[in-house]
C-alpha positions in Angstrom: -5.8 -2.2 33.0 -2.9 -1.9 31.2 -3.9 -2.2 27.5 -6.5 0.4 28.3 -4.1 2.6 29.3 -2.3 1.9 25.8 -5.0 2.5 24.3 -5.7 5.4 25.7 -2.3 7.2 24.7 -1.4 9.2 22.3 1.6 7.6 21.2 -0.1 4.5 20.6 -2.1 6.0 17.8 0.6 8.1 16.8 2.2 4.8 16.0 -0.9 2.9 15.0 -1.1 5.8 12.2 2.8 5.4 11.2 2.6 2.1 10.4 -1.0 2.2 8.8 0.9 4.7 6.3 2.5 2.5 3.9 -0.5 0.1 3.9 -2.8 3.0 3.0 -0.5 3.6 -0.1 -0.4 0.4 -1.4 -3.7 -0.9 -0.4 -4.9 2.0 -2.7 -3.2 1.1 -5.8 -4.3 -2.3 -5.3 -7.9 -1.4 -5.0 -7.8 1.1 -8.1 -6.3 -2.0 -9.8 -9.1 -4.2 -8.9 -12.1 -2.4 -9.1 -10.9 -1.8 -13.0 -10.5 -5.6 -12.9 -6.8 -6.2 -12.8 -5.2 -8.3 -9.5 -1.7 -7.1 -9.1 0.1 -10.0 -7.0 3.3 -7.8 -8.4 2.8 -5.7 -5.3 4.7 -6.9 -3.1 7.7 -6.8 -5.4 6.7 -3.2 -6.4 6.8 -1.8 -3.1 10.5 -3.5 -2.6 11.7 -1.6 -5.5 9.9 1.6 -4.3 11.6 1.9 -1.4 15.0 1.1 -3.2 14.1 3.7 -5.7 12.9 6.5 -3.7 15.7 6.1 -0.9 18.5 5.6 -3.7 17.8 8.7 -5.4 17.9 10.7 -1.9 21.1 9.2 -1.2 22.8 10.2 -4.4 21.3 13.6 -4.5 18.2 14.4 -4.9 15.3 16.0 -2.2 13.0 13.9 -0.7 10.2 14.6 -2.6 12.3 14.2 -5.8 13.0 10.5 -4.2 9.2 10.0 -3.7 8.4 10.8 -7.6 11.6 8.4 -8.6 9.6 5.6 -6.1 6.2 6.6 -7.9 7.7 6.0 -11.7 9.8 3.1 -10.9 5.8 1.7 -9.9 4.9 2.7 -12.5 7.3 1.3 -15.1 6.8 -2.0 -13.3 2.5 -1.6 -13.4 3.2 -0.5 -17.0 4.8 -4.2 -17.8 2.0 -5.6 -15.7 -0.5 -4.4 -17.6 0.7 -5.3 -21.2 1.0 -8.6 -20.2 -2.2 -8.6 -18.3 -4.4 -7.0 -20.5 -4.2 -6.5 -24.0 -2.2 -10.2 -24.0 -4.7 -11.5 -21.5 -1.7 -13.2 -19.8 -2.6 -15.0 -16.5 -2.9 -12.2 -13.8 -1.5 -14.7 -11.2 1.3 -15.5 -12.8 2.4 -12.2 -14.4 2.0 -11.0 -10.5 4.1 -13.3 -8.9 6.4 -12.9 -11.4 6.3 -9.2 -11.3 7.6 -9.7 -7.5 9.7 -11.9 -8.0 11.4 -9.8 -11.2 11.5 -6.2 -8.8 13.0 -7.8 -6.0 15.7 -9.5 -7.7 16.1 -5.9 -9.7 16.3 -4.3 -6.8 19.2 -6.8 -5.2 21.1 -6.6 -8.2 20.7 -2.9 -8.3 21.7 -2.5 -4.8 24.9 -4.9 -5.4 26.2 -3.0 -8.5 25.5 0.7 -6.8 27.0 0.1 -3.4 29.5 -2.7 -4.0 31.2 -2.5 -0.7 29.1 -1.5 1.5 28.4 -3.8 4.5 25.6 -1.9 6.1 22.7 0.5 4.2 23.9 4.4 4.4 21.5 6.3 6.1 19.7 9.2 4.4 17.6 12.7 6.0 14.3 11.0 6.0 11.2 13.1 6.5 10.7 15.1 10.0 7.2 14.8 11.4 5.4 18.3 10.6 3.2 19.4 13.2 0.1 21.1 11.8 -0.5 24.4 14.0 -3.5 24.4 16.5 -4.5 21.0 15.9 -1.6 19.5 16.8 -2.7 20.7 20.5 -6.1 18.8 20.7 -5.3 16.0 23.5 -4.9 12.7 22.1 -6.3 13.5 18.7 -3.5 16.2 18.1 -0.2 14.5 18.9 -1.6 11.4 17.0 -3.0 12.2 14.0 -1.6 16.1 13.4 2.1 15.3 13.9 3.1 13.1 11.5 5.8 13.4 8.7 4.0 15.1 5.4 4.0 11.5 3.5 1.6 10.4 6.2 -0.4 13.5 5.3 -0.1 12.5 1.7 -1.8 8.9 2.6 -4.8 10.2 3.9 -5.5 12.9 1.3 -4.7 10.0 -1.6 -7.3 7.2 0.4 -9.6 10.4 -0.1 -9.1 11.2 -3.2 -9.4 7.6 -4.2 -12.5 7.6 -3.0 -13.7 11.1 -4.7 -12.5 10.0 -7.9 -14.1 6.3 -7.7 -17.7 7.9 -6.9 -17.7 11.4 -8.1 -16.2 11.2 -10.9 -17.0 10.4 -14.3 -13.7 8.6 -14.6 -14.3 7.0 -11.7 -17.6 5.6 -13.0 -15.7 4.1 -16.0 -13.1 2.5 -14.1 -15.7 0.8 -12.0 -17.6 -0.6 -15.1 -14.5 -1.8 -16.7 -14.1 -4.1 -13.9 -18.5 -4.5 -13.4 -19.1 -4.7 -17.2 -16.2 -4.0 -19.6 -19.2 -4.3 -22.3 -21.0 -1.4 -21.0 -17.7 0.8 -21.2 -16.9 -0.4 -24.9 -20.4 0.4 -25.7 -20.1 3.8 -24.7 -17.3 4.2 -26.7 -14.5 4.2 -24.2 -11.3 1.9 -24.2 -11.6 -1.0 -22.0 -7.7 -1.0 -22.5 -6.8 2.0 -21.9 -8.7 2.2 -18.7 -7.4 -1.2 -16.6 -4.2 -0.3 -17.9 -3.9 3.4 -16.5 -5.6 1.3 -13.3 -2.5 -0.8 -13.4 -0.5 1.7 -13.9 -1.6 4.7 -11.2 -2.1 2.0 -9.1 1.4 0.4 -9.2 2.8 4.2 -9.0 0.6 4.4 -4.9 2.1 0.9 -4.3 5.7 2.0 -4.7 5.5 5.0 -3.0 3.9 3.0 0.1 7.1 1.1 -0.7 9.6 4.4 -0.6 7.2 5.5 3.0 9.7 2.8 4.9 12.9 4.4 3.8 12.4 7.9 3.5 9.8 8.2 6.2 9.3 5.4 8.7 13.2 4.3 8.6 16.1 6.6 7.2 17.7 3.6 4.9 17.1 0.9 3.2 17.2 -3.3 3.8 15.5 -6.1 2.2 13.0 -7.5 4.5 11.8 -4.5 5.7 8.5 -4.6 3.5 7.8 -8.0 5.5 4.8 -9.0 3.8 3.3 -5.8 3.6 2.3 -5.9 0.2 -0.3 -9.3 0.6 -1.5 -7.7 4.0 -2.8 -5.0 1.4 -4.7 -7.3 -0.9 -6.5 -8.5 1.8 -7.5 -5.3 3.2 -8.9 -4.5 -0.1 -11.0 -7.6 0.4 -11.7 -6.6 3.9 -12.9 -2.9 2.6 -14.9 -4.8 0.3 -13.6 -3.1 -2.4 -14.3 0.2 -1.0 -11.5 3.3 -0.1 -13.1 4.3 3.0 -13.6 0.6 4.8 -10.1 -0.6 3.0 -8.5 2.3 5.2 -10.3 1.5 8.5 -9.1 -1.9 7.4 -5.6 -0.6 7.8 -5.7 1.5 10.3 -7.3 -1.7 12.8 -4.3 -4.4 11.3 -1.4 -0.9 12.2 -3.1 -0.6 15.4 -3.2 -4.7 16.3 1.0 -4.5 15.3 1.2 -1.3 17.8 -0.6 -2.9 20.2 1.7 -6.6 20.0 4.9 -4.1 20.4 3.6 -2.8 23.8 2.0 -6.1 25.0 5.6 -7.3 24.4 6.8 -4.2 27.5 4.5 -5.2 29.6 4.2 -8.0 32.3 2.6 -10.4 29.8 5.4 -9.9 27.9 7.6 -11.9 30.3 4.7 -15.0 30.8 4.2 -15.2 27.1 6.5 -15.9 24.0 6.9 -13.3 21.7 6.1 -15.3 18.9 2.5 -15.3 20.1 2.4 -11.3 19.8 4.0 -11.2 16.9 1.1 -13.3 15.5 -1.1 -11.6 16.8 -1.9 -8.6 14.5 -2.3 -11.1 11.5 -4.4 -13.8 13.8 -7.0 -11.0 14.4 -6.8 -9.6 10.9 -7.6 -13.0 9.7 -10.8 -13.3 11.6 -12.0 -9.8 10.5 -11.1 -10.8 7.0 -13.9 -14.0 7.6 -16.4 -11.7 8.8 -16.0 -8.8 6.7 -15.6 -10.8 3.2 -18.9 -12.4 3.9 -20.9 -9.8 2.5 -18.0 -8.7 0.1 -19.2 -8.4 -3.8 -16.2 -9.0 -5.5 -16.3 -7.1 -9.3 -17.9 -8.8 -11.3 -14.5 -8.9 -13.8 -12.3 -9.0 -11.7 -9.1 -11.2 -13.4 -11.2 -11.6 -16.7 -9.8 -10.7 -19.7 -11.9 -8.8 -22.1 -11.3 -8.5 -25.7 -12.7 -5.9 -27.9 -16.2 -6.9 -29.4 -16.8 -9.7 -26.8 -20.1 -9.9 -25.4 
């Protein structure tokens, strides 16, 4: 009786929807990545350095949504070096990933170290207030969950849809998909099988940053290293999970945000004392894991996804 009455509350979608924010960012940028056949494993790393970015040039200044553009080209400065090594090098997408992390978090430590030398906790910034929209903010349980959020989350939902407008309604859209179906189709019509997975890349890497930048100018109001947590590799597998798709990838992350709401407020109740919290912290990635199963099992991965093409291959 109790988790239906969680999950019959408002605030538990309010929440579900909070933390589904970031995840909608980034698992965007990795799905325009992939579908133009590029897997970014730097994500993880980029997000890191977008919410250092975007937080950073708050706290020494600027407005927020000056700090959410900082977050967005520090992505894409990192998608940029991505994708030279990625694609016109053909460089091992694996590796220039990992190392891609591996090179923004330790950026993002050292910048951290030289900025604020002596500080012993993160300064705190004025993060983004939730916005309620008027009249539909007032519909039981739909309104207080889903109409008064802070304007980033707002942001997340119009960029999953206009992900997916782009992807299949557009004639851009239609190339990106065959550079990562058939590059050979796209050269044959003249277009730049380049130019196209590495603006992917690039975009892409942008979204995943400012999903990054969502945790310390929106969700939290400074900044600390582990708060990405992971965040970034729950996203590549929601892209899996959406099957490559905008619309599935965000019902994706909206089910794994409202599994981690759900663990929080199993944690308050009386199972919470019967049951360690290990367990419920597990327990959003347990059950994400068996939807993965089920849902990748009719999953059509692009057909070039991670293989480099060179121009006049066939």
């Amino acid at each position: 009786m109790e988790i239906l009455d969680i999950l019959l509350s408002a605030s538990f979608w309010a929440a579900a929807i909070r933390i589904a924010s970031p995840l909608i960012f980034a698992t965007m940028g990795e799905l325009i990545c992939e579908r133009a056949g590029v897997l970014n494993l730097g994500i993880e790393g980029i997000m890191v350095a977008g919410a250092f970015a975007g937080w950073m040039a708050v706290y020494t200044g600027t407005d927020l949504w000056t700090g959410v553009a900082v977050a967005f080209g520090a992505g894409m400065l990192f998608g940029l070096l991505h994708a030279t090594l990625t694609v016109p090098f053909g460089l091992s997408q694996h590796v220039v990933g990992l190392g891609i992390t591996l090179l923004a978090t330790s950026a993002t430590y050292f910048a951290y170290r030289v900025a604020l030398p002596e500080v012993s906790s993160p300064p705190r910034i004025e993060a983004f207030q939730p916005y309620e929209i008027p009249l539909l903010s007032d519909l039981p349980l739909l309104g207080p969950a889903l109409f008064s959020q802070t304007p980033l989350t707002y942001l997340a939902f119009a960029v999953a849809g206009l992900t997916a407008f782009t992807l299949y309604r557009t004639p851009l859209g239609l190339a990106l998909r065959a550079a990562g179906e058939n590059p050979s189709a796209v050269e044959a019509q003249g277009l730049s099988v380049t130019g196209l997975r590495m603006g992917a890349v690039i975009v892409g890497s942008g979204l995943m940053a400012v999903g990054g930048a969502f945790l310390t100018m929106s969700a939290f109001n400074s900044f600390f290293f582990e708060m990405v947590n992971g965040r970034g590799w729950i996203c590549i597998a929601l892209v899996v999970f959406g099957a490559w798709r905008p619309g599935k990838a965000l019902l994706g992350a909206l089910l794994f945000a409202a599994f981690d709401a759900l663990q929080v407020r199993l944690q308050q109740t009386g199972l919470g004392a019967d049951i360690p919290y290990q367990v419920f912290l597990m327990l959003p990635y347990i059950l994400s894991i068996l939807a993965l199963i089920v849902m990748s099992r009719r999953a059509e991965v692009p057909a070039a996804l991670m293989v480099p093409y060179n121009k006049g291959t066939r």
